[in-house]
MIKEFI-58981 format. One record per residue: y, x negated, z negated of N, C-alpha, C in turn. Coordinates in nm, 4 decimals. Each point is the difference from the previous one (the first is absolute). Layout:
BEGIN
<pt <Y, X, Z>, <Y, X, Z>, <Y, X, Z>>
...
***
This chain:
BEGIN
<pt <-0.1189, -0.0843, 0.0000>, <0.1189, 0.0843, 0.0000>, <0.1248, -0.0885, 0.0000>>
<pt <0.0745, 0.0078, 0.0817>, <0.1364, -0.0787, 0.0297>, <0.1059, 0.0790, -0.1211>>
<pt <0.0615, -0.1329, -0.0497>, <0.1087, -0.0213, -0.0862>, <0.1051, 0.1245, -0.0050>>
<pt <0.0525, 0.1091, -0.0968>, <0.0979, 0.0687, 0.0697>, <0.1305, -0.1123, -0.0823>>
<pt <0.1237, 0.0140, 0.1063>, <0.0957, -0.0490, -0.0339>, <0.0437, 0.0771, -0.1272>>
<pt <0.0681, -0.0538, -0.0994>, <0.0885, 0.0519, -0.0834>, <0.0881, 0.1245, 0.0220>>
<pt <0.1127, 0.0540, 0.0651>, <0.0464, 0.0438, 0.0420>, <-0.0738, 0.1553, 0.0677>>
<pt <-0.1160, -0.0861, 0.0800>, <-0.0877, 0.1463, 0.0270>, <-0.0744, 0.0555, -0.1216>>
<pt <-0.0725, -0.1253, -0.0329>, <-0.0393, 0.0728, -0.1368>, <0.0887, 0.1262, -0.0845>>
<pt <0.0965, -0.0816, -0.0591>, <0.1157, 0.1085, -0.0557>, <-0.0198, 0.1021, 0.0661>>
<pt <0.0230, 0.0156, 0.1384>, <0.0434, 0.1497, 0.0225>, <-0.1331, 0.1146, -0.0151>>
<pt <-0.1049, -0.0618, 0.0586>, <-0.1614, 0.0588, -0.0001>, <0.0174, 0.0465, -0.1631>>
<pt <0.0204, -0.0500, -0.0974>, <-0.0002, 0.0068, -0.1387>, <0.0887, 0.1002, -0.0318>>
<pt <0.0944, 0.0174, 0.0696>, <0.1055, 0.0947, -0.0197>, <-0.0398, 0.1511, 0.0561>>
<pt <-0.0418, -0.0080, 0.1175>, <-0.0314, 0.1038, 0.0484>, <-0.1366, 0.0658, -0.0457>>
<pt <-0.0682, -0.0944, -0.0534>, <-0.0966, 0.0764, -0.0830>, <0.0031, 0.0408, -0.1392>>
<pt <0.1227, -0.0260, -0.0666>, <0.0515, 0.0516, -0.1112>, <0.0676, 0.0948, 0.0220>>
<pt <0.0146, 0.0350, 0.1210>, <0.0760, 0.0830, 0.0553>, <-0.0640, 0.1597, 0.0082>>
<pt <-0.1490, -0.0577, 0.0651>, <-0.0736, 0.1184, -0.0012>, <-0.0790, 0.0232, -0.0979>>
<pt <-0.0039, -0.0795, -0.1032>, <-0.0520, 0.0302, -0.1578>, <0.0725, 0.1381, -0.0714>>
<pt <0.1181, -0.0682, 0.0438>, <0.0896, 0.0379, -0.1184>, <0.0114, 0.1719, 0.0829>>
<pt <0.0411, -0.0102, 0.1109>, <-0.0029, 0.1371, 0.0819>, <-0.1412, 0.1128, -0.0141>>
<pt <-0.1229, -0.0339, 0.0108>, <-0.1137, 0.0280, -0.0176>, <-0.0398, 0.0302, -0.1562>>
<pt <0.0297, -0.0950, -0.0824>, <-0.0281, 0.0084, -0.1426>, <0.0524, -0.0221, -0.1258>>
<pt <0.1650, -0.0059, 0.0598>, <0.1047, -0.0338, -0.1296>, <0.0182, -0.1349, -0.0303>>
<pt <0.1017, -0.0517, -0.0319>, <0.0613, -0.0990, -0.0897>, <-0.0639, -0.0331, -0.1071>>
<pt <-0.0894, 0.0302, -0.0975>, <-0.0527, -0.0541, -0.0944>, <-0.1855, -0.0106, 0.0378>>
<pt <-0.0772, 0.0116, 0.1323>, <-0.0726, -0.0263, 0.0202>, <0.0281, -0.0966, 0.1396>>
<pt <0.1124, -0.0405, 0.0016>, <0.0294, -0.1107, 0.0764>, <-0.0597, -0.1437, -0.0455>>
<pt <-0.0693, -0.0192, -0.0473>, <-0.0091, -0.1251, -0.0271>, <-0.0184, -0.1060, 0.0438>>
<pt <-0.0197, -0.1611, -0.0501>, <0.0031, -0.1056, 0.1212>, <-0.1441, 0.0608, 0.0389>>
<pt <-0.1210, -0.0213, -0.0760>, <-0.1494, 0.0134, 0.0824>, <0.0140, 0.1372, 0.1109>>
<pt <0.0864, 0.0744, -0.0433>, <0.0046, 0.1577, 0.1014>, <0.0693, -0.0798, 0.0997>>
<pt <0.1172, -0.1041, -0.0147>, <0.0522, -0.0117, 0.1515>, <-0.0834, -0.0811, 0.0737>>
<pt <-0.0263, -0.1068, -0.0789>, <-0.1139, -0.0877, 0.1015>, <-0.1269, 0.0504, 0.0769>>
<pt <-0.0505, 0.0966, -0.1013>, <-0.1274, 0.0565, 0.0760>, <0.0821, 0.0632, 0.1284>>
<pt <0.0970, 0.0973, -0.0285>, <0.0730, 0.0804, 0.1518>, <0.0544, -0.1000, 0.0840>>
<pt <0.0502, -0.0979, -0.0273>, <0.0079, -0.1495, 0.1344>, <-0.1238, -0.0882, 0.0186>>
<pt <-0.1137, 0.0498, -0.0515>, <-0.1212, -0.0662, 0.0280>, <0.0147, -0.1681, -0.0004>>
<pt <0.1072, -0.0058, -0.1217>, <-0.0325, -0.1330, -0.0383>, <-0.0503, -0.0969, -0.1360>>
<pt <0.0184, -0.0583, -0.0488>, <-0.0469, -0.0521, -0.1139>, <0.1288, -0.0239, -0.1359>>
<pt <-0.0516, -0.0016, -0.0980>, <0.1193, 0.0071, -0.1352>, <0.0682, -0.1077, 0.0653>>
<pt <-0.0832, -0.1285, -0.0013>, <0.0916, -0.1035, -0.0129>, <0.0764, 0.0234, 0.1388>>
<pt <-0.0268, 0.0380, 0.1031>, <0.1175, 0.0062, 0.1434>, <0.1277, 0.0607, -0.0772>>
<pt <-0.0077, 0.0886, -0.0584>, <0.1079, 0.0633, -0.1154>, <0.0964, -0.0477, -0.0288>>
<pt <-0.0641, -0.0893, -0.1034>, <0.0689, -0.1128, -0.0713>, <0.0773, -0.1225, 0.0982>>
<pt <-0.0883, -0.0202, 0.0845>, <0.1241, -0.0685, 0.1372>, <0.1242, 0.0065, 0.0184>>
<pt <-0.0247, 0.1370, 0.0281>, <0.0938, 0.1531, 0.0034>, <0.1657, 0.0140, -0.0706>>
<pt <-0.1172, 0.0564, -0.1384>, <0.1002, 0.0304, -0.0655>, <-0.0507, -0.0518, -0.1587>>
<pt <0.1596, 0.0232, -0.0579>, <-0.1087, -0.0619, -0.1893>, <0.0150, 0.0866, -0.0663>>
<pt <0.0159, 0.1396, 0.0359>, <-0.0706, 0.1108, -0.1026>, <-0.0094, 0.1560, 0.0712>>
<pt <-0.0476, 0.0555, -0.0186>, <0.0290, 0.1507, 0.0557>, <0.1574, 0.0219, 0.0371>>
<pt <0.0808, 0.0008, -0.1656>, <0.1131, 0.0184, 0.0444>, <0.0690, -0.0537, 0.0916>>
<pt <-0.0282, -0.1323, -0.0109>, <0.0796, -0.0249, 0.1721>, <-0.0224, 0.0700, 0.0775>>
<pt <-0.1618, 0.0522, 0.0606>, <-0.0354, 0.0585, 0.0878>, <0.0738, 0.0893, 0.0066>>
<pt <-0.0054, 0.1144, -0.1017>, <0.0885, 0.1641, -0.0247>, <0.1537, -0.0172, 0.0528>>
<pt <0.0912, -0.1539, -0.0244>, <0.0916, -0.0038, -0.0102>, <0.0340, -0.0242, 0.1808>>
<pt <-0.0777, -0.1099, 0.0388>, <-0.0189, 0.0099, 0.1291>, <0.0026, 0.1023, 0.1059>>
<pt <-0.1033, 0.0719, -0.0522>, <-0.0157, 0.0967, 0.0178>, <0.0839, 0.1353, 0.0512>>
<pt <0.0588, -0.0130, -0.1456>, <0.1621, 0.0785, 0.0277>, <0.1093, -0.0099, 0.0924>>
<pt <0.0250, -0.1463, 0.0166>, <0.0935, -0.0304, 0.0922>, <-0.0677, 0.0329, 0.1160>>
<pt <-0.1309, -0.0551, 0.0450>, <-0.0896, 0.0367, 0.1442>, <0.0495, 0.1314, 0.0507>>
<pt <-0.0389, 0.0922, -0.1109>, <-0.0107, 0.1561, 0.0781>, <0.1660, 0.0490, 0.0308>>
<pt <0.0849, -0.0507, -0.0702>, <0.1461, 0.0782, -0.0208>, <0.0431, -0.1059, 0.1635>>
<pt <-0.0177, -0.1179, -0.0166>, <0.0352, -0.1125, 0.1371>, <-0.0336, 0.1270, 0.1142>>
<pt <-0.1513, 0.0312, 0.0604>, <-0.0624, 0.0821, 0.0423>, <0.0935, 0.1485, 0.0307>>
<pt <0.0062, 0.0653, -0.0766>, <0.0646, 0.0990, -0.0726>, <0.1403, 0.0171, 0.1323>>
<pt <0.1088, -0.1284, -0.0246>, <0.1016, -0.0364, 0.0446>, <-0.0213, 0.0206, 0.1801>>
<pt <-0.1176, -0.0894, 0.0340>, <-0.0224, -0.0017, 0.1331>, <-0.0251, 0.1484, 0.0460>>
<pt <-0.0650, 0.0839, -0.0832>, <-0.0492, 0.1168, 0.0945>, <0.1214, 0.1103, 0.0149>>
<pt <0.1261, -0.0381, -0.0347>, <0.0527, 0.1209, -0.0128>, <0.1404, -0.0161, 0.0407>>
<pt <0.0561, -0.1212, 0.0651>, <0.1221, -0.0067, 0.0487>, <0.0136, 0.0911, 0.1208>>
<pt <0.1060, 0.1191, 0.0337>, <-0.0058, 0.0736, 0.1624>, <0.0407, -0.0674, 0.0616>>
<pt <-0.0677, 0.0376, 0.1152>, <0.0546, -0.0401, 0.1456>, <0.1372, 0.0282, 0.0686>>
<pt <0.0832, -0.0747, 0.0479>, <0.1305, 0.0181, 0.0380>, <0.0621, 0.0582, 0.0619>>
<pt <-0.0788, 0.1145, 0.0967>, <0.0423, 0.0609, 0.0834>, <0.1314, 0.0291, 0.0784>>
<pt <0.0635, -0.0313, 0.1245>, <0.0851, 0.0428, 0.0403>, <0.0556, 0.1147, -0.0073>>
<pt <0.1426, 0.0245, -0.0656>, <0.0426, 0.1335, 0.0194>, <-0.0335, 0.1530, -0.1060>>
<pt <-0.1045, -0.0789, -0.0869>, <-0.0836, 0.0812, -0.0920>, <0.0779, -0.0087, -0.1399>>
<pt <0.0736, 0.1306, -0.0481>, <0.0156, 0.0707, -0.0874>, <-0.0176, -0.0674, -0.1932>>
<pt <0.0510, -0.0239, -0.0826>, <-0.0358, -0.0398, -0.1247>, <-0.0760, 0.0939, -0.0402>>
<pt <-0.0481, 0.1577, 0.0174>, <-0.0933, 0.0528, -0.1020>, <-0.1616, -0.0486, 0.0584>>
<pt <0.0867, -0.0144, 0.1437>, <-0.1610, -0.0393, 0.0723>, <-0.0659, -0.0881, -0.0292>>
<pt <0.1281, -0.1352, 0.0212>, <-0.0712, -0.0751, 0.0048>, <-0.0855, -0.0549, -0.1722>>
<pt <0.1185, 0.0673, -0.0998>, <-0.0707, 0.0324, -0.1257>, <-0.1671, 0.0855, -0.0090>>
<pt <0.0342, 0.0828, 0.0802>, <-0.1645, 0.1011, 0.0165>, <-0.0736, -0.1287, 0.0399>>
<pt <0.0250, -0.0560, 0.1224>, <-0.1196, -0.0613, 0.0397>, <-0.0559, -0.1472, -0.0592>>
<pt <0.1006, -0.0277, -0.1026>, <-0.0523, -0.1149, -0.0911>, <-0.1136, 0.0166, -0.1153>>
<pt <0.0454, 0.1593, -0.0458>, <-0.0768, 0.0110, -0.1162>, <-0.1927, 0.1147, 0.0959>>
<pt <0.0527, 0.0377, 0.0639>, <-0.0801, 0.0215, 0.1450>, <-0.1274, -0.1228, 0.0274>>
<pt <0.0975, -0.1133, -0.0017>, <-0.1317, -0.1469, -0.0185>, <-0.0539, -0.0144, -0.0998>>
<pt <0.0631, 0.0295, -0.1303>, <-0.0096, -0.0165, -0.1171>, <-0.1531, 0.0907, -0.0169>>
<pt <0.0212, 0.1086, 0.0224>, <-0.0929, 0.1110, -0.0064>, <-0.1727, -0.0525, 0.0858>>
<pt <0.0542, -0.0391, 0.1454>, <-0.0983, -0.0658, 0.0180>, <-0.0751, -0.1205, -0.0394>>
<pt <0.1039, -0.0661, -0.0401>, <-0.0439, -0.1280, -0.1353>, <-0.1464, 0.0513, -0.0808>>
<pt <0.0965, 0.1189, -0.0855>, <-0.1176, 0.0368, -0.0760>, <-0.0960, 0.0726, 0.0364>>
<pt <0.0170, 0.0719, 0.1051>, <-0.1129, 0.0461, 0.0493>, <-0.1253, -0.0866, 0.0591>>
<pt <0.0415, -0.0929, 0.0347>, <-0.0830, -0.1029, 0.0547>, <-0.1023, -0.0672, -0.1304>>
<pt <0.0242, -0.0287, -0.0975>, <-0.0716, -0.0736, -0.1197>, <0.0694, 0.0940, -0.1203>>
<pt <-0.0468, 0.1053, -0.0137>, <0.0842, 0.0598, -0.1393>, <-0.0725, -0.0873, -0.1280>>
<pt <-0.1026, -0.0403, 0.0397>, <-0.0345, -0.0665, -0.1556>, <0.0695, -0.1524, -0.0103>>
<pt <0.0578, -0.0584, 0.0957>, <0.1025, -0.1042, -0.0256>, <0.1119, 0.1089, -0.0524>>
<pt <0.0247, 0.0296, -0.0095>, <0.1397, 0.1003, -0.0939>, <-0.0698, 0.0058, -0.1019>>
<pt <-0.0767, 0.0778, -0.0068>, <-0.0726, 0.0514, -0.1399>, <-0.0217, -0.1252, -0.0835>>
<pt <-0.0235, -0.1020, 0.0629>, <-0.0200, -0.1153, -0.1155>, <0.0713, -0.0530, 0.0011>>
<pt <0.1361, 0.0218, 0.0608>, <0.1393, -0.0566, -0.0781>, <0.0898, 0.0287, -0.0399>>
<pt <-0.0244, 0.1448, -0.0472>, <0.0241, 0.1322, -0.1014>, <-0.0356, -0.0500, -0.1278>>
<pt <-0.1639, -0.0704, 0.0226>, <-0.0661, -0.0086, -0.1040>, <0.0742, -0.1709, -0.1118>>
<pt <0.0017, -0.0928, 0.1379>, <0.0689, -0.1034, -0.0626>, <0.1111, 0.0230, -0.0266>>
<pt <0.1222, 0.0749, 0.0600>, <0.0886, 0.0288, -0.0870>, <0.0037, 0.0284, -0.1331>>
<pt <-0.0952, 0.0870, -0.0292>, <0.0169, 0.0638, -0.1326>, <-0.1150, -0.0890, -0.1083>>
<pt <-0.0285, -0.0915, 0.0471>, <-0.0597, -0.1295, -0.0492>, <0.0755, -0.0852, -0.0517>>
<pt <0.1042, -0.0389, 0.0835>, <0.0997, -0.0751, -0.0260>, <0.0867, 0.0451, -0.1281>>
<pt <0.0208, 0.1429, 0.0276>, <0.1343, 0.0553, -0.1228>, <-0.1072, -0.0302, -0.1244>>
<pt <-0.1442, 0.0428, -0.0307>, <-0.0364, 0.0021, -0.1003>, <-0.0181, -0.1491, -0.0352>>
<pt <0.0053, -0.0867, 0.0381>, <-0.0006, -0.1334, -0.0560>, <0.1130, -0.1076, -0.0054>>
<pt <0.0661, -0.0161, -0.1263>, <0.1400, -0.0389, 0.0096>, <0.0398, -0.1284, 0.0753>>
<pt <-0.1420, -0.1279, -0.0052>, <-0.0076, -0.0667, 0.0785>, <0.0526, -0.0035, 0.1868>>
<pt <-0.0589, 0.1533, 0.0297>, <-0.0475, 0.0176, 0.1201>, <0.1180, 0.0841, 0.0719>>
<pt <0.0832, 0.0753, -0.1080>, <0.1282, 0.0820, 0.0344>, <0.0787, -0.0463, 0.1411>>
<pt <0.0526, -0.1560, -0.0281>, <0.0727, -0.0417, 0.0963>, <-0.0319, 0.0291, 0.1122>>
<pt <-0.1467, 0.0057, 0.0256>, <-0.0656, 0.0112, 0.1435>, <0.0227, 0.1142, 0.0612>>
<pt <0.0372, 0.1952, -0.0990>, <0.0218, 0.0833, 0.0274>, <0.1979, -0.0395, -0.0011>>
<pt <0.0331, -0.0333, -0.0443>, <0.1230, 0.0274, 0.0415>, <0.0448, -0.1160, 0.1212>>
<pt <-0.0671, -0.1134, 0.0350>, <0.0210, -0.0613, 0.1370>, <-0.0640, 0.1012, 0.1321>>
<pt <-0.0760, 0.0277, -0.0537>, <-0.0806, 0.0963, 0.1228>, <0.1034, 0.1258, 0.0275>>
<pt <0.0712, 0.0784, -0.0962>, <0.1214, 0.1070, 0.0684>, <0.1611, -0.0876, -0.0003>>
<pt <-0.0563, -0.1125, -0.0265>, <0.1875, -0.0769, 0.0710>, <-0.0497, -0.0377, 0.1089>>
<pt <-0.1318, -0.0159, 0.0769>, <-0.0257, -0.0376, 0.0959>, <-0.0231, 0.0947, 0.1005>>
<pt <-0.0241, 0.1644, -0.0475>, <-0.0093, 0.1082, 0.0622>, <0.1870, 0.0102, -0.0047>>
<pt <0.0631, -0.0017, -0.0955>, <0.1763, 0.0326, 0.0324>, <0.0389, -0.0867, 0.1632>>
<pt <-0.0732, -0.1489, -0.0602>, <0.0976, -0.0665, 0.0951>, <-0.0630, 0.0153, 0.1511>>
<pt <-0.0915, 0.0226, 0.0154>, <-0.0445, 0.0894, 0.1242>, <0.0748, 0.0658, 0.0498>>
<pt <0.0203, 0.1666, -0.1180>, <0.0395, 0.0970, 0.0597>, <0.1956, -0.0424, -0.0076>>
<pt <0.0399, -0.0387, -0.0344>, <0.1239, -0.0721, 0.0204>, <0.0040, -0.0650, 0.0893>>
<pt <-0.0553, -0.0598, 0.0204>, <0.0170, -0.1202, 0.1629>, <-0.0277, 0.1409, 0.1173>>
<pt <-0.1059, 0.0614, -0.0078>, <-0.0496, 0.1255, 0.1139>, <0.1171, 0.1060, 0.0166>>
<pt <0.0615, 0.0246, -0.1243>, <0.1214, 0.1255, -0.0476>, <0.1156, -0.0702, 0.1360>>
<pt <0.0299, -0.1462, -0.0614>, <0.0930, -0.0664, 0.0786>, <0.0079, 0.0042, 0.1603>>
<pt <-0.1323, -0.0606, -0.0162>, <-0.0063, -0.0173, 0.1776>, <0.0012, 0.1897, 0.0678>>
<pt <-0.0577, 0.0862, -0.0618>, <0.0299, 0.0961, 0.0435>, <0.1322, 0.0711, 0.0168>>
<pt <0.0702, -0.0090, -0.0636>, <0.1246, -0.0087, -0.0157>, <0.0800, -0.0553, 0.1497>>
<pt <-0.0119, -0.1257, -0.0230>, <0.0738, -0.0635, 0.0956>, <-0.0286, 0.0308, 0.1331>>
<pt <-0.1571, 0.0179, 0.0191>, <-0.0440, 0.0463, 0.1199>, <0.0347, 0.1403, 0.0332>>
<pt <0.0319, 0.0781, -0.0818>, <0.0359, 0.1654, 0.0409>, <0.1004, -0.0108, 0.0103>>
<pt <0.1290, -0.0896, -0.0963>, <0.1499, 0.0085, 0.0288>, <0.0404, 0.0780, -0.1123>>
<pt <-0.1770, 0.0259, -0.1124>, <0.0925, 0.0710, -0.1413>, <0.0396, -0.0409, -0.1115>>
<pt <0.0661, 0.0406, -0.0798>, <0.0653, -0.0781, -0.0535>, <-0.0180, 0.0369, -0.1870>>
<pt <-0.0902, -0.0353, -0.0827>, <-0.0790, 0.0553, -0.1435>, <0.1312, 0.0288, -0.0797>>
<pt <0.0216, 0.1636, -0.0517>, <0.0986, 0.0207, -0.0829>, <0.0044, -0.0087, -0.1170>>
<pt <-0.1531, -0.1072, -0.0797>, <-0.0027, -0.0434, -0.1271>, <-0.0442, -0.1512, 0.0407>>
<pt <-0.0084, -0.0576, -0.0995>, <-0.0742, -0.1421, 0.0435>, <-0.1207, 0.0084, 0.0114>>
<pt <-0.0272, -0.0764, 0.1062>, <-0.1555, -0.0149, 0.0640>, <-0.1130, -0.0130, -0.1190>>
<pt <0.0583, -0.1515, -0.0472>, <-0.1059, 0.0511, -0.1154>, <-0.0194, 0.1230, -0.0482>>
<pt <0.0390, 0.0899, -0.0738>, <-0.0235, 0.1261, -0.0281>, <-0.0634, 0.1090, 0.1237>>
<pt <0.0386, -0.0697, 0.1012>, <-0.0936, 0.1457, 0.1075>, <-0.1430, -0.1114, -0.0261>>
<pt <0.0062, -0.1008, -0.0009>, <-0.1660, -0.1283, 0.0383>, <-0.0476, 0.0630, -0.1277>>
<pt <0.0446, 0.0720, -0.1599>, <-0.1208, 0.0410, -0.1212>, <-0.0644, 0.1316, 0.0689>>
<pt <0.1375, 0.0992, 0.0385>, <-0.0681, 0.1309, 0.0950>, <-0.0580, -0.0094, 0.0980>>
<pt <0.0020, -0.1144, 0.0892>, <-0.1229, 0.0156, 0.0910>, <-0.1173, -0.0702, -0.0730>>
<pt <-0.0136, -0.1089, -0.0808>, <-0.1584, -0.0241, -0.0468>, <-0.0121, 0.1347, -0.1178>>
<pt <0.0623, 0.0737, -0.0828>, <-0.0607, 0.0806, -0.0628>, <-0.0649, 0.1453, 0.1171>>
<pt <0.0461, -0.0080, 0.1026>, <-0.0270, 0.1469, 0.1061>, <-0.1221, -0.1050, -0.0042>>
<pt <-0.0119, -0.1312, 0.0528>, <-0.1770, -0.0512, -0.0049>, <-0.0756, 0.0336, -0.0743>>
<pt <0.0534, -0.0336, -0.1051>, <-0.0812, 0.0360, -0.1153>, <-0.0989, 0.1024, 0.0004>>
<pt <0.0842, 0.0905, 0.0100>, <-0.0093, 0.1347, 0.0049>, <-0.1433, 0.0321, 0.0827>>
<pt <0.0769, -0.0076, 0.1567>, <-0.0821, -0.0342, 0.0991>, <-0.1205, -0.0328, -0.0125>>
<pt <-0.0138, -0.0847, -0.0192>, <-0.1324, -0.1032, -0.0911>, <-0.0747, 0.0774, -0.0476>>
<pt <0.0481, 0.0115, -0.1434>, <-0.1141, 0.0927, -0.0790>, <-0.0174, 0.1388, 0.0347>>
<pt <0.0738, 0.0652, 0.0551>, <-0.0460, 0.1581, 0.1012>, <-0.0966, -0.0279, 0.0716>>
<pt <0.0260, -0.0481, 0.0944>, <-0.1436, -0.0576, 0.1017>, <-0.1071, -0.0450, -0.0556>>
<pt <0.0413, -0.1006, -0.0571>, <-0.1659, -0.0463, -0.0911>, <-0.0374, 0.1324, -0.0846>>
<pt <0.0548, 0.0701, -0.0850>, <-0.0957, 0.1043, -0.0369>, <-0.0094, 0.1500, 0.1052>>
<pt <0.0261, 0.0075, 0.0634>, <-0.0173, 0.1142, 0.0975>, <-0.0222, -0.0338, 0.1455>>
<pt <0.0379, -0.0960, 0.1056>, <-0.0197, -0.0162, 0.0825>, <-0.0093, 0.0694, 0.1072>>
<pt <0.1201, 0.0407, -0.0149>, <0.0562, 0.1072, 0.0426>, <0.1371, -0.0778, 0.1337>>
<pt <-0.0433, -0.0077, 0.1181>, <0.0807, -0.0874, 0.0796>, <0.1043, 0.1099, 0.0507>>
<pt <0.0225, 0.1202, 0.0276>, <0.0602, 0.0948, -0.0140>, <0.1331, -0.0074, -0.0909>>
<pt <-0.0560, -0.0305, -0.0446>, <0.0637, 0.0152, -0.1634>, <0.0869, -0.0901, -0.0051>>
<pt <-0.0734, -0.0878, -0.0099>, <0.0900, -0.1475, 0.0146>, <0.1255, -0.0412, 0.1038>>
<pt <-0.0819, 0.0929, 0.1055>, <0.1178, 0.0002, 0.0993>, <0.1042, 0.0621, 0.0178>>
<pt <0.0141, 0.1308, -0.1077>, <0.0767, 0.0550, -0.0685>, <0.1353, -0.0799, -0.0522>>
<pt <-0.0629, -0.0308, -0.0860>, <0.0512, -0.0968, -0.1182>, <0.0666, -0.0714, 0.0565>>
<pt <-0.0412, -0.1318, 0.0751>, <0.0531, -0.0400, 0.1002>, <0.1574, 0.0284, 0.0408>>
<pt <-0.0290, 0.1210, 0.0924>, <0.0959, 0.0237, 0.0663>, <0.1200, 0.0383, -0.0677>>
<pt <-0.0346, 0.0737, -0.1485>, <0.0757, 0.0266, -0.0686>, <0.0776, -0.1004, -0.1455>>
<pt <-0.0266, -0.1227, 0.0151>, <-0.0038, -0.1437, -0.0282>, <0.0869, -0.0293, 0.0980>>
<pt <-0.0133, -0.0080, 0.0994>, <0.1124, -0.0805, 0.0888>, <0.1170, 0.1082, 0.0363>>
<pt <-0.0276, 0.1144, -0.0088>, <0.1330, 0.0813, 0.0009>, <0.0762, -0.0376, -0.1338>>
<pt <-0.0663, 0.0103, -0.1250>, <0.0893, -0.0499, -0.0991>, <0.0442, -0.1435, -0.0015>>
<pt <-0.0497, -0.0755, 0.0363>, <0.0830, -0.0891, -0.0146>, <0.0542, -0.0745, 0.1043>>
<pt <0.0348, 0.0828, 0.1094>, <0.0633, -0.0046, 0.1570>, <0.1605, 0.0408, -0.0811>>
<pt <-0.0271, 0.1110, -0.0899>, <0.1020, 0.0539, -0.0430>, <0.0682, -0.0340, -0.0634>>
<pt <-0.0296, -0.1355, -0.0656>, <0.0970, -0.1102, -0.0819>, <0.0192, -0.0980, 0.0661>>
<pt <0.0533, 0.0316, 0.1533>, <0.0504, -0.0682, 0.0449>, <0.1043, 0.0923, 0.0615>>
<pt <0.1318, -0.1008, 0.1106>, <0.1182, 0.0294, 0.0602>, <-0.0696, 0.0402, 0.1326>>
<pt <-0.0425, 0.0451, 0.0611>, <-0.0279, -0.0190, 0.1577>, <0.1212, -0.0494, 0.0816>>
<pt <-0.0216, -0.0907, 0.1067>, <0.1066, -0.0693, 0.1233>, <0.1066, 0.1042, 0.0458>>
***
């Protein structure tokens, strides 16, 4: 069996803590649960990483990094701020539709994080990292429609990740794409509406 690099290792390790934790929770995550699901050995682990928590912590940043990529909109010519608001959180939706148990298990590490005072920071970097997303996305939408935010951006970037939120956990317990698409639409009308239009 050929050598895995470091680097690959990590991620194989990650992604199978990934589907531990999605499949069977955060506290039956363990190192022997992740290694057996990357079909590798303790000590490749230890290569790796030097404790679970790194892994978890890793971990965290992995999925929210992830997270970031699936959900910036597309720029469209000529296209409208509620739209082009609809059709961001529109990806978003398909995000989760695509792997809802990658959401579901970082629902789960979130609320992992708050309960361990150690581990807190990781929940509050993970929604300054969802703000500064939706702040950088708020912006460029903005500029690209020609509108102009009649509060500060930051404050529309907490209302659009809390409409996620939202989003999020509706779908995961009902799954209801209807629904969602509802929501949606009525998500980007509100906060189309805290803005100036051109």
């Amino acid at each position: 069996m050929s050598r895995i690099p470091a680097p690959e290792r990590r991620l194989a390790l990650i992604d199978a803590a990934l589907r531990v934790v999605a499949r069977e929770g955060i506290a039956r995550a363990t190192t022997r649960a992740v290694v057996a699901e990357a079909g590798m050995s303790l000590a490749s682990f230890h290569y790796a990483f030097d404790s679970r928590d790194e892994l978890i912590d890793e971990l965290i940043r992995t999925v929210v990094a992830r997270e970031l990529q699936a959900v910036v909109p597309e720029l469209e010519p000529g296209i409208g701020l509620r739209a082009l608001l609809e059709n961001g959180l529109a990806r978003y939706l398909d995000h989760l539709r695509a792997d809802p148990e990658h959401e579901q298990a970082m629902l789960e590490l979130t609320q992992y994080a708050l309960r361990s005072p150690e581990r807190r920071q990781l929940a509050t970097d993970q929604y300054a990292r969802y703000a500064e997303l939706a702040t950088g996305t708020l912006t460029l939408a903005a500029t690209h429609t020609g509108a102009t935010w009649r509060i500060p951006v930051e404050q529309v970037a907490r209302v659009l990740v809390a409409f996620t939120d939202g989003l999020t956990l509706s779908w995961l317990v009902d799954r209801d794409d209807d629904a969602a698409r509802r929501l949606i639409a009525s998500a980007a009308g509100a906060i189309a509406e805290l803005a100036e239009a051109p």
